[in-house]
C-alpha positions as CSV (number, residue, x, y, z in Angstrom):
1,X,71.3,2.5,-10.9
2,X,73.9,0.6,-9.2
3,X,76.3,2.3,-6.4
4,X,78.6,4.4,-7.9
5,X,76.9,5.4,-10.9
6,X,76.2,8.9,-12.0
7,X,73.0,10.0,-14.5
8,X,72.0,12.7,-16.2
9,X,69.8,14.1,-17.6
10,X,69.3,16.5,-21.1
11,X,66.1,17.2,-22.2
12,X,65.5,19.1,-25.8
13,X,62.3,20.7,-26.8
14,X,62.1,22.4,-30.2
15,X,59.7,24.3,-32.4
16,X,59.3,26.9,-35.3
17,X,57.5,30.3,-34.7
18,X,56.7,31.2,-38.4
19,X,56.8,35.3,-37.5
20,X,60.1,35.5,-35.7
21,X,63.3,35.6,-37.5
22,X,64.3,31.8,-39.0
23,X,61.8,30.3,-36.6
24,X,63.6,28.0,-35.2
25,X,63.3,27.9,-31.3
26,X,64.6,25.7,-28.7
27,X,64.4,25.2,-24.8
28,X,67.1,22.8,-23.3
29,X,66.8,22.1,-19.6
30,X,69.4,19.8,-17.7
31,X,70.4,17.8,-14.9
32,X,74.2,17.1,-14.6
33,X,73.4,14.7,-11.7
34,X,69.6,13.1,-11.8
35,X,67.7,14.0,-8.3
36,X,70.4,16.6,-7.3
37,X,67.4,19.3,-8.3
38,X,70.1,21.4,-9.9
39,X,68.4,21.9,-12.8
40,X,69.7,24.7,-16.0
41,X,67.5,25.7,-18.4
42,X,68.9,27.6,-21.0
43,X,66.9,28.8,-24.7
44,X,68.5,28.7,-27.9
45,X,67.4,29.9,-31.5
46,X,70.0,28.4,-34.1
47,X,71.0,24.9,-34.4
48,X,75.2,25.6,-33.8
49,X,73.7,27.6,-30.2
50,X,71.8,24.0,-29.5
51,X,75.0,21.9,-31.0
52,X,77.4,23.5,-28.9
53,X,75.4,23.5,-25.5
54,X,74.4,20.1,-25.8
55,X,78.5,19.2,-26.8
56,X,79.5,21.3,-23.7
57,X,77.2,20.0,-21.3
58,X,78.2,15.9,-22.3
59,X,81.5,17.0,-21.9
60,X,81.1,18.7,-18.3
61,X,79.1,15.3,-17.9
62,X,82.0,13.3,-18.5
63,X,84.9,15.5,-17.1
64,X,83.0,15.7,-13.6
65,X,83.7,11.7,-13.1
């Protein structure tokens, strides 16, 4: 990374449990600013819930600079 620079990271993990519900099961974790250790971790179950973190999250990301 050169000076100046900010990174982050988003990390999506996602899976189906066939007895629960629609299955569909997700784990997002994030790192607005890579090293800070600030790390969220949130869990989500249908794909708008994973859409609309991920969209909020990039546009924290961008409105932070």
């Amino acid at each position: 990374m050169s000076e100046g620079e900010r990174t982050g990271v988003l990390v999506l993990r996602v899976w189906i449990e066939r007895d629960a519900g629609n299955g569909l099961r997700a784990r997002i974790t994030a790192e607005r600013e890579l090293g800070s250790g600030e790390r969220t971790s949130v869990a989500a179950v249908t794909i708008e819930q994973i859409l609309a973190y991920i969209r909020t999250w990039v546009e924290e990301f961008v409105a932070a600079d």
